[in-house]
N, C-alpha and C positions, 0 to 999 in steps of 0.2 A: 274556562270560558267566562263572560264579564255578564253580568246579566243587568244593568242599569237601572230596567224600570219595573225588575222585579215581577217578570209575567209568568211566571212559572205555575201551572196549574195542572188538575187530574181532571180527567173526564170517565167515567163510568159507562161502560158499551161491551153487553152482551156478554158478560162478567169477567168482564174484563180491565184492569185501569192502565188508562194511558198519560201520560206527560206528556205535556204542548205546552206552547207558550201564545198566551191571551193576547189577543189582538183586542178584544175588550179592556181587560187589564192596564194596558199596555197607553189604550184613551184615557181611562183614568188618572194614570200616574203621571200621563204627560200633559195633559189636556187637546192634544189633537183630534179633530174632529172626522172618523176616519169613513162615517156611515154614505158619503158621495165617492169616497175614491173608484177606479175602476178596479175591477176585482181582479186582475192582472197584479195590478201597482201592491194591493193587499197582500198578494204571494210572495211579493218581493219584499216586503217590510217584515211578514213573518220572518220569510231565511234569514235576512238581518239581525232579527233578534235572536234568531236560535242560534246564529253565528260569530253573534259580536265577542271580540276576543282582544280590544284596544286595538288592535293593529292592521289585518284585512280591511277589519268591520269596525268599525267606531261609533260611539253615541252619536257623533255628528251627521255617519252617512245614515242611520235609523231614521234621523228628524231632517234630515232630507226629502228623503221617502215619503214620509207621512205629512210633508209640508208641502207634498205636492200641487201642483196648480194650473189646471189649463189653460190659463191667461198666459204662462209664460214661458218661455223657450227652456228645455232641459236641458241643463249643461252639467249636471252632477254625474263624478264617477263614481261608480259604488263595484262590490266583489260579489259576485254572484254564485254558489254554490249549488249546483242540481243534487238531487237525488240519485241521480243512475244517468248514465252513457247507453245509449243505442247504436250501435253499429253495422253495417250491411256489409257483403263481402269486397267489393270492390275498393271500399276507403277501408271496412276493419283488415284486409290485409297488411297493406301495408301500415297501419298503426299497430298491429303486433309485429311487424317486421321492425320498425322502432324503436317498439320496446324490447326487443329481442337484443338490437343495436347495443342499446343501450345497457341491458345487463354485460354485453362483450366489453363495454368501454368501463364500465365500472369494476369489472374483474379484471381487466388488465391494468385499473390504477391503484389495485390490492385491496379494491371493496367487494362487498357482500353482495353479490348480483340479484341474490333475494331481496333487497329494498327494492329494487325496480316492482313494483306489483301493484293490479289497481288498490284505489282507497275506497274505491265507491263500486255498488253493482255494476257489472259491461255487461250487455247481452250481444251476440250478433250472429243474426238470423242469414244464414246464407240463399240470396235470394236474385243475386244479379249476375248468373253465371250459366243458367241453361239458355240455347239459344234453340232459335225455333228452322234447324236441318229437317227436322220431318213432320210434315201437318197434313190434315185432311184424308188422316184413315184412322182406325182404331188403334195399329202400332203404336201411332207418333208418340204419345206419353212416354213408354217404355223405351225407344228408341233413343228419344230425346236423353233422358235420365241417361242410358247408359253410354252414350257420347259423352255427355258430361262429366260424367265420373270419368271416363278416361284421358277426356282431357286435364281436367283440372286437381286428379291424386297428387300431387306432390303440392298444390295447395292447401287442399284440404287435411290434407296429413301435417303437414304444417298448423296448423288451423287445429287440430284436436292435440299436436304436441303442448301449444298454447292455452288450450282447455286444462290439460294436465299439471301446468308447472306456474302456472298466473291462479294466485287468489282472486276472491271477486269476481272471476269470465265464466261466463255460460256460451254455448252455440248451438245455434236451432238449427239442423245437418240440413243438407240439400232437401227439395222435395216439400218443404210444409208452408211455404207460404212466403208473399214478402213482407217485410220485416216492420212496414206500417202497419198492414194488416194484422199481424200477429202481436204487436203492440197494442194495435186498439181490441183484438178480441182476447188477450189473453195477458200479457207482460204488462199491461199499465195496471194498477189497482186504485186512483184517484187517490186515496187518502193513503201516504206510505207508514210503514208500520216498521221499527227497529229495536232490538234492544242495546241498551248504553248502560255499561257498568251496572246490568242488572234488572235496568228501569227500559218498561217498554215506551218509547216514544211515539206519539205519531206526529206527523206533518204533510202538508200538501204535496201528491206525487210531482216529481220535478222530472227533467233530465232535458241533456242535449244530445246530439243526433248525429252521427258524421253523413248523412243522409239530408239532403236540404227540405226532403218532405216528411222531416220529423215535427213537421208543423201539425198533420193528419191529429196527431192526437188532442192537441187542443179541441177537437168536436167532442171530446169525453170530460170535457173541463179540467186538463192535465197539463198544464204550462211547459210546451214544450218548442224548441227550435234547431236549426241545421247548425252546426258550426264545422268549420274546416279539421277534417280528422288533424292535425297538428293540436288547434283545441282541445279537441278532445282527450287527445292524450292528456294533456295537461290538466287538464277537469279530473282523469280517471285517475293520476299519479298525485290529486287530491291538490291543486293548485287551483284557487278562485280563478270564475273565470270576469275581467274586468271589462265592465261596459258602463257606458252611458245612461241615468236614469230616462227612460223612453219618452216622448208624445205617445197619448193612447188616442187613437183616432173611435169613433164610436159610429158603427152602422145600426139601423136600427129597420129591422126587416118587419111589416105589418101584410097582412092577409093571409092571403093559400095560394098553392099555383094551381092554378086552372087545369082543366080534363087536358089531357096528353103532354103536357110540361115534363120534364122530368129536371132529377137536380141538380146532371149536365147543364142543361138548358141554364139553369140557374148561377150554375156556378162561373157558366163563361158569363154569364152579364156583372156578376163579382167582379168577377177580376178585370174586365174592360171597366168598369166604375172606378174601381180602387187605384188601378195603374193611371187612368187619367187624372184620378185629385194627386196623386205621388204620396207614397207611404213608403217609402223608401225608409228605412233604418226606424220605423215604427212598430207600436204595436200598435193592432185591431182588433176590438173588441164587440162583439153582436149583441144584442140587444132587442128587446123591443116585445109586441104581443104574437108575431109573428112567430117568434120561436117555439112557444108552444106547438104550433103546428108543423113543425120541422121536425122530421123525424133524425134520431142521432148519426144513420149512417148519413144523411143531407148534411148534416153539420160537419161532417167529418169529410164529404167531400169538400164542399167551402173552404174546411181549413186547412187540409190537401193542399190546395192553391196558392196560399201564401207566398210560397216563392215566384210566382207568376205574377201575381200585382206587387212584389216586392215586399211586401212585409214581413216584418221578423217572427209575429203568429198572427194570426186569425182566430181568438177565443171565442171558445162558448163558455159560460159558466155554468155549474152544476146547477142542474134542477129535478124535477122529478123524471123528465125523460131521461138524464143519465143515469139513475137508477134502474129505472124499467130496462135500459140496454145492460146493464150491469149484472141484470138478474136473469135475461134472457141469454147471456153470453158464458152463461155459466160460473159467474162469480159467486161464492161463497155465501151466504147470508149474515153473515160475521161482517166481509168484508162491506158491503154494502149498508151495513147500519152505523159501520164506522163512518164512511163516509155521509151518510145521512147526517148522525151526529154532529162529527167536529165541523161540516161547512156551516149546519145551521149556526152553529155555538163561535164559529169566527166569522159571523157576515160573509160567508165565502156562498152562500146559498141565492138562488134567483128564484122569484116568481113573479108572475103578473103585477100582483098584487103591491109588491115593494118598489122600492122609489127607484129610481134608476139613476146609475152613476152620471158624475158629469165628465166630460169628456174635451180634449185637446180642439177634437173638432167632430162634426157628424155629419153622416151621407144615410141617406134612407132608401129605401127601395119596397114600393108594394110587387111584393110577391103574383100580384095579377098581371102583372104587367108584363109578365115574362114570356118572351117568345122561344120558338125552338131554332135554336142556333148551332154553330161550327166555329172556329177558331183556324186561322191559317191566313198564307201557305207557309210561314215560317216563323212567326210567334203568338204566343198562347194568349195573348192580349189581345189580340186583332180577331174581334168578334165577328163575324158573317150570317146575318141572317138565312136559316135554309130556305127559304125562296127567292136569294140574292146566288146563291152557292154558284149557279151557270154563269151568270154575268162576271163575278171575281175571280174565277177559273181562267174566263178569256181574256183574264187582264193579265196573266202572267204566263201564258201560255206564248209561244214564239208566234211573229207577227206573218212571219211567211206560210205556209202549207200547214196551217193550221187543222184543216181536216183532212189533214195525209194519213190514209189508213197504210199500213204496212201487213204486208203478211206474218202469220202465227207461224213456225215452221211444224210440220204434220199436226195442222188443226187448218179445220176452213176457216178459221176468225183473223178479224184483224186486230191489230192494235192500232188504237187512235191516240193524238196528243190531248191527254187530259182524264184518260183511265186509270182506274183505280186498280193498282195490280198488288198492293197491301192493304188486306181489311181485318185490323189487329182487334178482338177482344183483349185488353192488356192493361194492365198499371193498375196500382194502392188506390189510385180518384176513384173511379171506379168500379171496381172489386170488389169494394168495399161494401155495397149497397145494394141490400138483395132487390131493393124496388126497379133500380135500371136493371140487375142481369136476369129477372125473371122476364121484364119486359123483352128484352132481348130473345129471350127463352121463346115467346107467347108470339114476337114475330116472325121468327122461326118457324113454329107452327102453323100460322093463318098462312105464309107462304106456302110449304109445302105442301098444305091442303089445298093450292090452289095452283098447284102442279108447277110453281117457278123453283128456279135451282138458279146458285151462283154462276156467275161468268169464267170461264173457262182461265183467261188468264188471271185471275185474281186469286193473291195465295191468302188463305184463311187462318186464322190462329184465335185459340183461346185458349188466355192463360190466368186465371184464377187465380186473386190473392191469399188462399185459403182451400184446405180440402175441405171447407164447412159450404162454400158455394156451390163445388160435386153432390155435395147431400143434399141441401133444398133443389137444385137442378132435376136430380136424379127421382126427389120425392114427387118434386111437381111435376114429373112428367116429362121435363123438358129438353132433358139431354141430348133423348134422340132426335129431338127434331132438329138440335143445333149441329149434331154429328151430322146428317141427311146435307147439310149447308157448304159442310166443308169444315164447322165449328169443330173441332174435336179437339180435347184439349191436349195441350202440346208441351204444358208443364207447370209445375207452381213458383213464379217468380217475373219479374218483369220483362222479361223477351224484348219486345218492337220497341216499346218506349224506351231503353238502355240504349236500341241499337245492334240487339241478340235478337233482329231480325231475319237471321238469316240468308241461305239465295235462295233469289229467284228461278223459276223452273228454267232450263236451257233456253229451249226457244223463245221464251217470254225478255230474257236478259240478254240475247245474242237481239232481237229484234232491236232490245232498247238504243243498246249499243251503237249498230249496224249503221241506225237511221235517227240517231240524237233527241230521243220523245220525250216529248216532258213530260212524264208520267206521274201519278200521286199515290199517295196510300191514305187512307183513312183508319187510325186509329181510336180507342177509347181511353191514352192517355192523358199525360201532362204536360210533355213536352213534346216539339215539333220543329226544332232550332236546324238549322241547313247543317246538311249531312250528318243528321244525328241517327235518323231511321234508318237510310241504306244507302248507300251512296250510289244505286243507279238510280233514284225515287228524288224530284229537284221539288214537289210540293206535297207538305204532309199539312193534314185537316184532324185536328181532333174534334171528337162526335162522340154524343151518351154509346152505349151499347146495342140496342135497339137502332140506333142509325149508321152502326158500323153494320149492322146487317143487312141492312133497306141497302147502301151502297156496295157492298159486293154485288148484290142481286142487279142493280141498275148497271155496274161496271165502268161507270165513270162519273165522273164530277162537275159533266156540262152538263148540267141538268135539274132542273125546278121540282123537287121532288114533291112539292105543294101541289102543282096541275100536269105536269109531267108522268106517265105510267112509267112501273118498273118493270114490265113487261106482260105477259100476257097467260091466261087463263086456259084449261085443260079445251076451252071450246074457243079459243082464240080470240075472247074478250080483255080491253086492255083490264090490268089490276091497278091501284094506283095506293100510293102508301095509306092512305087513309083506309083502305081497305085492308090493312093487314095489321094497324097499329090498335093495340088493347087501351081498355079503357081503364079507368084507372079503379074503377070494382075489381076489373079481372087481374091489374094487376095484384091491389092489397088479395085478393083470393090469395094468390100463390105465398106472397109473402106471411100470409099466416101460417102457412106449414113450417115456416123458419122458426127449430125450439133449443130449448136448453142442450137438451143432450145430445145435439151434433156438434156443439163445442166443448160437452164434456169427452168427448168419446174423441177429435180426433186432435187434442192437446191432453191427451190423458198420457202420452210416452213422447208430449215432445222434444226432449234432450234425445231423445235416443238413437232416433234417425233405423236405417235400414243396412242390411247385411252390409254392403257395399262399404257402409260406414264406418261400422263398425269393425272392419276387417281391416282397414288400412293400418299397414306398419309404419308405425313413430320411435324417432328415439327418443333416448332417454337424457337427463341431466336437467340443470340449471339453465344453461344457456346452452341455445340451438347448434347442429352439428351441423355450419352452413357447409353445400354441396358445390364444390368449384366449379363445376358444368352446368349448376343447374340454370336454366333459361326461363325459370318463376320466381326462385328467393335469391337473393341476395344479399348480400350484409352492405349495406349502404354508407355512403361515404360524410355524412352528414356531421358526425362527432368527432373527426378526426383531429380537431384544430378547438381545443375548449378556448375561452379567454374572453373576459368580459370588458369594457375599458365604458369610461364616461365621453371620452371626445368618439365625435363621429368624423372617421377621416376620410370625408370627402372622397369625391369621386374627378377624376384628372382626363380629360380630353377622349372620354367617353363616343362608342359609335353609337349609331342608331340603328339597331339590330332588324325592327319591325315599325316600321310607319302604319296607324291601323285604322279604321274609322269608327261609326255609335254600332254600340250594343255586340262587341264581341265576349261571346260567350265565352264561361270555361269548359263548351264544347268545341268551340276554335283555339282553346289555349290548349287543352289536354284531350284529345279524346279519345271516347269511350269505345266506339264500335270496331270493326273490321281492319286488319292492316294489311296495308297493300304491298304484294311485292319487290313491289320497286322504290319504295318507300326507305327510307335510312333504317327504322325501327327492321322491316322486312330483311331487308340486305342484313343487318345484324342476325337474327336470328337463322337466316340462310346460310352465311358463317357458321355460324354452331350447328348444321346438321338439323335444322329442322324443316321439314317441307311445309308448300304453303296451306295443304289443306290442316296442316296442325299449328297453325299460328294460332289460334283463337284470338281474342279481343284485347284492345288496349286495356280494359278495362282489367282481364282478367291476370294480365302479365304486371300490372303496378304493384307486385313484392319484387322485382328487377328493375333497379332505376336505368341501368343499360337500356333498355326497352325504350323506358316511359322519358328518358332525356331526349330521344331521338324522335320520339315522339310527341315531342311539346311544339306546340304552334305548326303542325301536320295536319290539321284538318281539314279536307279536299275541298271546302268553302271558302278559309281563308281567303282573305284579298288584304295581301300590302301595297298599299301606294307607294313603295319605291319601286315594285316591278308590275304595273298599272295592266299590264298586256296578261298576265299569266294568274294560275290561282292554284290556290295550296299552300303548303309550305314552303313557301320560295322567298330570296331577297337579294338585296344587290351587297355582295362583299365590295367595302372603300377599303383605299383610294383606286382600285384597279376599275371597276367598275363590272365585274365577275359576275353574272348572275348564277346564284345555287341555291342548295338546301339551306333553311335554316339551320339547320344543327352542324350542318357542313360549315359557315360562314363564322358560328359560334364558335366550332373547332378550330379554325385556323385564326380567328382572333387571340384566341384561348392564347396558341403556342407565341403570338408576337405579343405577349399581356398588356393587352388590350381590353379594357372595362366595356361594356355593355348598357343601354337605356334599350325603355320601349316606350313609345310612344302612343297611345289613344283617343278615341273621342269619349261619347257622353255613355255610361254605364258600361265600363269595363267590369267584365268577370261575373256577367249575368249567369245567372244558374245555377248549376247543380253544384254543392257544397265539395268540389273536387280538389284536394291537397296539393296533387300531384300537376294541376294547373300552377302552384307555385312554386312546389320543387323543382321542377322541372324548369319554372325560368329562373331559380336559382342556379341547379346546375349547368345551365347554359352559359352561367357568368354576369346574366343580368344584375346590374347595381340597383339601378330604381326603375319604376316606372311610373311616365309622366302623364297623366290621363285628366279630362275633363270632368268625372264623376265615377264614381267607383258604386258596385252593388255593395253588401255589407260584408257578406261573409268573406270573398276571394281579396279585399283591402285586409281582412284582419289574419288572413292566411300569407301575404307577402309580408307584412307586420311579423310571421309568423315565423318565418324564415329568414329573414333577415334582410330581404329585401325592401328601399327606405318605396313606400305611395307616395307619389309628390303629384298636386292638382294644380291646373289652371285658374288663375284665378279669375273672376266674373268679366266676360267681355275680351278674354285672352281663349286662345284655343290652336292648335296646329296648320289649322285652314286661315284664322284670322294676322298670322303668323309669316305665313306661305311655307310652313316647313316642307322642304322634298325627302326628307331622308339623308340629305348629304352634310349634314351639319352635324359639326362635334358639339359634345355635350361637358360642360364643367359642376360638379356641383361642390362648393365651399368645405371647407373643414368647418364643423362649428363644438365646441365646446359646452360640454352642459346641454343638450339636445333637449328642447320642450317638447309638448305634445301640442299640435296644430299651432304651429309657429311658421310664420313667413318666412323662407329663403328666396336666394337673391343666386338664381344661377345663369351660367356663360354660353350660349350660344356661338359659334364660330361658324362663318358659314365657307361656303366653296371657295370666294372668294378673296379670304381672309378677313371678312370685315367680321367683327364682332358685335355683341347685342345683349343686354343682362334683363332677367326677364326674373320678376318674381313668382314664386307660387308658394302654395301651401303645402307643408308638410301631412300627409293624412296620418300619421302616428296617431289616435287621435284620444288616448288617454297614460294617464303617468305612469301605469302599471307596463301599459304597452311599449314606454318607453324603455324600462329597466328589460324586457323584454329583447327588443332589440339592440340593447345595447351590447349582450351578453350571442350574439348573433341568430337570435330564435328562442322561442318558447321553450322546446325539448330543453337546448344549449344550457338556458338558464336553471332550468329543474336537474339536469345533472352536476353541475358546478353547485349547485344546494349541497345534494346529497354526496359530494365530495369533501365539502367540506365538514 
């Protein structure tokens, strides 16, 4: 490695010496001035230097970095190298199914399939796969679990084969938590620690995430972000990953939040600030005197949300509060004076007292000013005041028999348009933060002591990011009064928020059905995107914990829970939320019981996992024994065709597969939850002999690209504008004028070879860091797609795959256009392919007339290119190691 400016030094901790490389040093020898940068940009310039090797890394991208400047627009690419890969099971499946691939293709071209192996730590915490079939009795935990495990053994055995035979991978077994959560209470260490030919290193804990709320950790001052599992893999098979030197946008939070606020409250005022200034493909950096008084799980929900305002993290930097969580979470005392140490000794340290970076740009926010809010009916930005909550319910509620009550079947109740019949304790936001779920615990309480109970139709779930939540719950008292609710918990890992919401109770789902209600759920996650919760639920509202309880108990969502009662008292006085909600003495009371050794005690065997686990049979070897029937793994078709070339050849009289409009999710590209029978994915798996109650989830079948092909752009929300009348997965097959399935229309292009576009508006590929959003329009045959604006991760994941992003350029768009979907698409041969270079492509319409219309390439850096040229990311990392 090239060491240029000579920063090589020891530091002395806890008798201990370490090697790092001086960020001090490092000012001297160059003369940069590094004491204003944001302390983001400082993590990035350390990697550099510890990485510089002429080639990734260069002296020039070092004094890039350090020449940074908020006056002016980032355009430098630099190679970015984390520390560690985090994985969850939904993306890390099928990223050991890859690398699985992958040793196949490398032993049948007479290599060593042990080179495929990570280079860096992989952890992955299996945490999106129990779904919530039984709630609201003492069972449900154990019931849950053991559905799980029998749906998903031949995953999971899968899953511990690759524990066995991959250096570098750990997995945290079913059961312990999701996999933010067990990041920030246990897997992260802030300051990472290695040794290198002998010599112990240290350097700032890094990693990337095939998870998009791998951003959570940034509240422990852990530089972390989601990147498309394709990424990832290529991070973990030890390839830089290439970006953009960032805008650090800088919030700067002053005061405290006021009696009853909580950090829900807070965090949706976050992210409706951040999404309206647009930080899109930015970092965001917190600041300010207000931090002192934000407690770390507050922080940690804040940076939870990144992928909801769009940003690549949400930083805190280390100060004394990440300390104090570091030592309360049962980190070492070693570990903790390391990190004490090396931030002081590289400016990586915050206090009041020190000058504060400068920044790209800054939004402020007093903390007093914070009201109690919701988020909905269908994105995490759209903040609602709760005493607006009744009026924005009747805006989307149907304009006819709007108070059409319907009958409960054997219940006297009705169902009305606008009840809440999901009230999810759930998700990493959340979970995380013993101040909301004791709250929640304490409303619980003041309720049942004043003899209210949940509503009949509303199904109850809580699911803990952590068995450490069980313990403070259970110390302070609280459990039972959450079980009394309905609360009982139903498993450890994301449930409702996934979409592992489960069904509905009969009668409740047959009313829905029967009589078309627009029913809602109230959960305590992150996301809320159409048909992502349950597809008979058309408005989901996220809400702190405490207020997913106040609305079961109310039972619907027309309702001012400010001067409105939630129902009535043992002597038939109304109660009204202010009478149930704790103050914020009662809460911190509880939260002091929260101590060290409920995190030594229940990560004290966490590899180990439970009989169940431990019992499943694997085989044996190098490369996987794939199973020709089986309907979860598959050997994927992705490496069959190696070959790299410098010209890109064009795409020739191309259909338009999908006409789509703003903000389509990669829960409308891929998704995650329930598959329906009649569905292509369904009808496949019906084929092979499986019944519908054992389909389980999209999510959990992405190790079979059969599956997950058929189920690309299936999401019962979908709306394409070539077939304007219907919704779903549907589109019009040309020139006949057909209407069918997408994967049906892709099929029968397929056989007349016939090339593939999609078309978009503004923020294609919003969400969740999902791979299989682009493989999937890969193997459907899609060439490009042509979109108004791309989120970050799901453009570097088509990038990824081989598919070209091509954008609109400013004042052009599909509507400005008149595109209908019936127009062929040409896009040029070009030679030598740059990154974010204009092309010049051919519209043909119905009529025959033609139309050449520029856009921009989104490739959007040089690495990216050699990337694609090679047809994907993997592609190009195995033609390496062939050679």
């Amino acid at each position: 490695m090239s060491n240029s400016f000579n920063t090589e030094k020891s530091l002395q901790v806890a008798g201990h010496e370490y090697r790092y490389h001086s960020l001090k040093a490092f000012a001297v020898a160059s003369s940069y001035r590094l004491e204003q940068l944001p302390f983001t940009i400082k993590v990035l310039l350390e990697n550099l230097l510890r990485k510089e090797d002429g080639h990734s890394v260069m002296r020039s991208d070092i004094e890039a970095v350090a020449g940074w400047n908020p006056n002016q627009d980032q355009s430098g690419e630099i190679s970015y190298s984390p520390a560690r890969v985090l994985m969850q099971d939904f993306t890390g499946v099928p990223a050991i199914v890859d690398l699985a691939a992958m040793r196949d293709s490398v032993a049948k071209n007479g290599g060593d399939p042990a080179k495929i192996n990570p280079q860096i730590p992989v952890d992955l915490v299996i945490d999106h796969s129990v779904m919530v079939d039984h709630f609201g009795n003492p069972e449900a935990l154990a019931d849950n679990v053991k559905r799980e495990m029998e749906r998903n053994r031949e995953r999971y055995a899968f899953l511990r084969w690759g524990q066995n035979v991959f250096d570098n991978f750990r997995v945290v077994p079913p059961g312990t938590g999701i996999c933010h959560q067990v990041n920030l209470e246990y897997l992260a260490q802030g300051v990472w620690s290695q040794k290198v030919n002998g010599e112990l290193w240290a350097y700032p804990d890094t990693l990337v995430g095939t998870d998009s709320h791998t951003t959570m950790i940034n509240g422990l001052g852990v530089l972390g972000w989601g990147v498309g599992g394709i990424e990832a893999e290529a991070a973990m098979l030890g390839q830089p990953i290439s970006m953009l030197i960032p805008e650090v946008v800088g919030f700067r939070l002053s005061g405290h939040l006021n009696e009853g606020i909580t950090a829900t409250d807070l965090v949706l005022t976050v992210t409706q600030m951040l999404r309206s200034h647009g930080v899109v493909g930015k970092f965001v950096e917190f600041f300010g005197t207000g931090l002192s008084q934000l407690p770390l799980a507050d922080r940690a929900t804040i940076a939870n949300m990144s992928p909801e305002y769009g940003a690549t993290c949400g930083f805190f930097p280390i100060d004394q509060v990440t300390l104090d969580y570091l030592t309360l979470s049962g980190r070492s005392p070693e570990t903790v004076a390391l990190v004490e140490s090396y931030c002081k000794e590289q400016g990586l340290w915050r206090a009041d007292d020190l000058p504060d970076p400068t920044y790209s740009a800054v939004l402020e926010l007093d903390l007093t000013t914070v009201k109690p809010s919701l988020a909905g009916p269908k994105r995490p930005q759209d903040r609602v005041l709760l005493e607006n909550m009744g009026i924005e319910t009747e805006k989307v509620l149907p304009e006819d028999n709007r108070d059409k009550g319907v009958p409960i079947a054997n219940s006297n109740d009705q169902l009305n348009h606008g009840d809440v019949v999901i009230a999810a304790i759930t998700s990493c936001t959340n979970t995380s933060n013993p101040a909301v779920m004791m709250a929640a615990g304490l409303v619980a309480k003041k309720a049942v002591e004043k003899g209210l109970s949940q509503k009949s139709w509303v199904k109850t779930s809580l699911a803990p990011g952590s068995k450490v939540v069980t313990d403070y719950l259970a110390k302070a008292g609280l459990q039972s009064y959450l079980d009394q609710l309905g609360f009982n918990i139903v498993g450890y890992g994301c449930t409702t928020c996934i979409g592992n919401s489960g069904p509905l109770t009969g009668p409740v789902a047959e009313a829905i059905d029967a009589n078309d209600m627009s029913v809602c759920s109230v959960l305590s996650g992150n996301r809320n995107f159409e048909g992502r919760i349950h597809a008979q639920v058309k408005s989901n509202w996220l809400a702190s914990p405490p207020l997913v309880v106040a609305f079961a108990l109310a039972g619907t969502t027309c309702i001012d829970l400010t001067s409105e009662p939630l129902g009535e008292d043992q002597s038939g006085q109304p109660v009204y939320l202010k009478d149930i909600w704790p103050s914020n003495a009662e809460v911190a009371e509880m939260v002091a019981l929260v101590n060290a050794q409920m995190f030594l005690k229940e990560y004290a065997a966490v590899f180990t996992g439970d009989e169940s686990w431990q019992s499943l049979a694997i085989p044996d070897g190098l490369t996987y024994s794939w199973e020709p029937d089986s309907t979860y793994i598959r050997l994927p078709s992705f490496f069959d065709k190696l070959q790299a070339s410098t010209t890109y050849p064009g795409v020739n009289d191309a259909r338009i597969l999908a006409l789509l409009g703003d903000s389509i999710t990669t829960d409308h590209i891929s998704p995650a939850g329930a598959i329906k029978g009649a569905s292509p994915a369904g009808e496949y798996l019906q084929e092979h002999n499986v019944k519908e109650l054992d389909f389980n989830s999209y999510g959990s079948r992405r190790g079979n690209h059969e599956v997950m092909v058929r189920g690309t752009f299936a999401n019962i929300r979908l709306r394409n504008k070539m077939v304007p009348e219907t919704e779903g997965g549907m589109t019009k097959h040309l020139p006949d004028g057909e209407e069918m399935s997408i994967f049906a229309a892709a099929n029968r292009y397929k056989k007349d070879n016939v090339p593939l576009v999609v078309i978009a508006g503004k923020e294609y590929g919003t969400g969740s860091s999902r791979d299989w959003a682009a493989k999937g329009t890969q193997l459907l045959g899609v060439k490009a797609v042509l979109a108004e604006s791309y989120e970050r991760i799901h453009r570097s994941n088509l990038v990824g795959m081989g598919v070209l992003p091509l954008q609109f350029l400013p004042g052009s768009s599909a509507e400005s256009l008149r595109l209908d979907g019936s127009e062929i698409v040409s896009i040029p041969v070009v030679e030598g392919l740059q990154a974010k270079q204009n092309l010049t492509i051919t519209l043909t319409r119905s009529d025959g007339s033609k139309e050449e219309l520029k856009v921009l390439c989104r490739i959007d850096t040089d690495q990216e290119v050699i990337f694609f040229q090679s047809g994907g990311i993997l592609n190009h990392v195995l033609l390496q190691l062939m050679k």
